[in-house]
C-alpha positions in Angstrom: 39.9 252.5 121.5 40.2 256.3 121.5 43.3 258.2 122.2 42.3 259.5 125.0 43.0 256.1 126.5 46.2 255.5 125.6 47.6 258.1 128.6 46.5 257.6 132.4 47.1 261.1 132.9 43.9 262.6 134.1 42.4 266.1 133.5 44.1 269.1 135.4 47.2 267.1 135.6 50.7 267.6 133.8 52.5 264.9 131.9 55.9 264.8 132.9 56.9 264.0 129.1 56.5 266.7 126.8 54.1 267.5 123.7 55.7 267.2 120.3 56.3 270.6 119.7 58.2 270.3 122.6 60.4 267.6 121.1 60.3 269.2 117.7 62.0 272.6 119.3 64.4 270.4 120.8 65.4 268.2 117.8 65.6 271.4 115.3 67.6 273.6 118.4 70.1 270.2 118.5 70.2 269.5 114.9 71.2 273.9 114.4 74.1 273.2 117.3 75.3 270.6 116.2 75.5 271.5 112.6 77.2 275.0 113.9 79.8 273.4 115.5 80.2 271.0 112.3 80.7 274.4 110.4 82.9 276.4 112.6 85.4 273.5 112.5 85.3 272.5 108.8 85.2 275.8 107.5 88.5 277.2 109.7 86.8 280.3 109.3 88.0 280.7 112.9 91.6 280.7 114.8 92.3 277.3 116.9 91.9 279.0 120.7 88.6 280.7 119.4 87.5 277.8 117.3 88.1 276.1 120.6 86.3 278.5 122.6 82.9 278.5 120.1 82.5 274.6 120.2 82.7 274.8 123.6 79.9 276.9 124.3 77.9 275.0 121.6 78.5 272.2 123.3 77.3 273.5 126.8 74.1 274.4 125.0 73.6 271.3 123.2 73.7 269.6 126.9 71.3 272.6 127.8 69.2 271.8 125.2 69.1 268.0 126.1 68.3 268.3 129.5 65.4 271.0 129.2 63.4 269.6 126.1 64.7 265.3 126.5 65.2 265.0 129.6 61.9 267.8 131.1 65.1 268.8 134.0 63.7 272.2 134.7 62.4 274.8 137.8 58.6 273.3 138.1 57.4 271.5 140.5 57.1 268.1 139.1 60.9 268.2 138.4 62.8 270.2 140.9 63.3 266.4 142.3 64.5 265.4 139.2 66.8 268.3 139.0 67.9 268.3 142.4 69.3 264.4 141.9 71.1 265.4 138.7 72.9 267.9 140.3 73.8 265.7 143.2 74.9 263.0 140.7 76.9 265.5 138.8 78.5 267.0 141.7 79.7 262.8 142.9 81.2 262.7 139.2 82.9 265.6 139.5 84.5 264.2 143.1 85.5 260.8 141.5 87.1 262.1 138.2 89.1 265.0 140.5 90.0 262.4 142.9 91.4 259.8 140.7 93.4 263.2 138.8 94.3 263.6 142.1 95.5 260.4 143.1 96.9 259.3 139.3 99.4 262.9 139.4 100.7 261.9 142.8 101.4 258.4 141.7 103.3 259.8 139.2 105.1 262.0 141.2 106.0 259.6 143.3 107.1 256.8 140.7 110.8 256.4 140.4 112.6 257.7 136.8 113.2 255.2 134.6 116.6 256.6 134.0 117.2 255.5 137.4 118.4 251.9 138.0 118.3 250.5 141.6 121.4 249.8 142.4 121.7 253.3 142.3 118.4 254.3 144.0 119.3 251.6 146.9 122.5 253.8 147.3 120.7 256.9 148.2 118.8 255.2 150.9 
């Protein structure tokens, strides 16, 4: 059986999974991120709030990186679908874990001190 059979992907169209160059760039761009951010916190070459700062951009780019060459999320046509139903599923993450902050500070807000015993919180009803 030739290679050729192995795919069902027809002439003139796109793949939605990439080549492996594709996922070679992507492996050597996470493996360089991800030993940068290895280096900037082992070495203390850096202070804490700019140490901080560096890992966090790494890290954005790292998720960059694994979305655009894992993951094919991009602006073409085949995956602006794709794309469009991460963002809304990141968008309903965002609302739960803001919501349950939300609800979790006002519980806490609301909860009586310990300090307090209730004889003396029934006496300031």
């Amino acid at each position: 059986m030739k290679p050729s059979h192995l795919h069902s992907v027809h002439p003139g169209e796109h793949a939605l999974h990439g080549s492996v160059r594709s996922y070679t760039i992507g492996l050597l761009l996470s493996v360089a991120l991800t030993v940068a951010s290895f280096a900037t916190v082992m070495t203390g070459a850096l202070q804490n709030h700019a140490a901080i700062a560096l890992v966090v951009g790494l890290c954005v780019a790292q998720l960059l990186v694994q979305l655009v060459y894992f993951l094919h999320l991009g602006t073409g046509p085949g995956q602006r679908g794709n794309t469009a139903i991460f963002a809304c599923t990141g968008f309903l993450i965002v609302i739960v874990v803001a919501g349950s902050l939300w609800v979790m500070h006002n519980a806490d807000l609301n909860m009586m001190p310990t300090e307090m015993s209730i004889e003396r919180a029934r006496a300031k009803d």
